[in-house]
Residue, then its C-alpha position, 0 to 999 in steps of 0.5 A: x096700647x102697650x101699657x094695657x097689655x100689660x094691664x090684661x096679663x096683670x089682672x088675671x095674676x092678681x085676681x089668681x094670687x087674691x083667690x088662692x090660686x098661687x104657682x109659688x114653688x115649694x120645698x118637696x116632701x114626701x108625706x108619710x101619714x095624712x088624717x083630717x079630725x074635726x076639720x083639721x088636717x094633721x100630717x107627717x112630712x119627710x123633707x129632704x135637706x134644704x137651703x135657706x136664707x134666715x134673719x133674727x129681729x129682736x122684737x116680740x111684735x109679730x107686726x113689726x117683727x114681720x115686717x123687719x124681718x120681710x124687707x131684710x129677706x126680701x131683699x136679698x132674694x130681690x138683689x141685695x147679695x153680692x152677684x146682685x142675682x134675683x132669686x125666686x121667691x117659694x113658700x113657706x115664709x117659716x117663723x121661728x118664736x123664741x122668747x126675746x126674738x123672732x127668726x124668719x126663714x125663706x127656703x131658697x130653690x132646690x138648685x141652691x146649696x150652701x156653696x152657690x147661693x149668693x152671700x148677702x150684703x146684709x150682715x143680718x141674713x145668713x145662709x145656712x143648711x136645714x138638714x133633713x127631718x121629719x116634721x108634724x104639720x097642721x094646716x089652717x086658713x085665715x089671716x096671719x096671726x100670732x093667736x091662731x098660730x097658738x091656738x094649732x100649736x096645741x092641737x098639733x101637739x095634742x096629735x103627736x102625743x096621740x101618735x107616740x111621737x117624740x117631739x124634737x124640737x119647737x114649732x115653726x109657724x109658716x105662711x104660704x099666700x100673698x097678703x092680699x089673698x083673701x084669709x079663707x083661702x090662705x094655707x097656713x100650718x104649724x110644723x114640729x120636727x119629731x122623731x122617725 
């Protein structure tokens, strides 16, 4: 009997996480213009400083980099850091692409600083200080790929330039949904940190 209660509470999770409905916390951000052109919608984002937990995969496969980089990260906030403390997974996953390697990036919650977050085990996740900036963000749907990533990235670009807006640094590509959610309904975005 029990084992079909759990089974009730389940499937309504599931059902919610396939359809887009996800209760994933966030970074907060205030959000200083919003435009839609063409059915894309452009913002500018203030985030506040934040805590996050990166790991380096020297792999240009976005698949196999993905899924490297996953099980380090998610390892750690599932347990595998030196207080064994489960940490709450947020959204975005971020990925920075540099030529050779790829980094992915989790947020941790707002009630981690540098000092309190547990240190991993796994010498190749660190914890670091993402200060705050000013980002220039597209969102998108659709599946996860390297190729959409690049098609946004030039629109983005295109947008802040519109804007006069200096561009401070290269692009973060971010993921907010379960795998399993259906790709029209997955939130992704492109993010650029530009000047204030």
């Amino acid at each position: 009997m029990l084992k079909f209660f759990y089974l009730f509470l389940f499937i309504p999770l599931v059902g919610c996480s396939i359809l887009g409905m996800d209760r994933t916390p966030e970074p907060e951000y205030i959000v200083i213009l919003n435009e839609e052109i063409d059915n894309n919608i452009f913002e500018i984002r203030d985030y506040k400083q934040l805590t996050i937990a990166e790991t380096i995969v020297e792999n240009t496969d976005f698949d196999k980099m993905s899924g490297i980089a996953f099980k380090r990260l998610g390892g750690y906030i599932f347990g595998d850091n030196q207080k064994e403390e489960e940490i709450q997974m947020t959204a975005p996953v971020l990925l920075d692409r540099k030529p050779e390697t790829w980094k992915m990036i989790f947020v941790l919650p707002k009630k981690y600083s540098i000092e309190n977050a547990p240190a991993p085990k796994n010498q190749n996740v660190v914890i670091k200080t993402m200060k705050e900036k000013r980002f220039a963000v597209i969102q998108f749907s659709g599946s996860l790929e390297e190729k959409k990533f690049d098609e946004h990235l030039e629109k983005l670009r295109e947008w802040i330039k519109s804007k006069n807006y200096e561009i401070l640094s290269d692009p973060l590509f971010a993921g907010y949904n379960h795998p399993w959610t259906i790709p029209f309904l997955r939130r992704n975005e492109v993010l650029i940190e530009v000047s204030k």
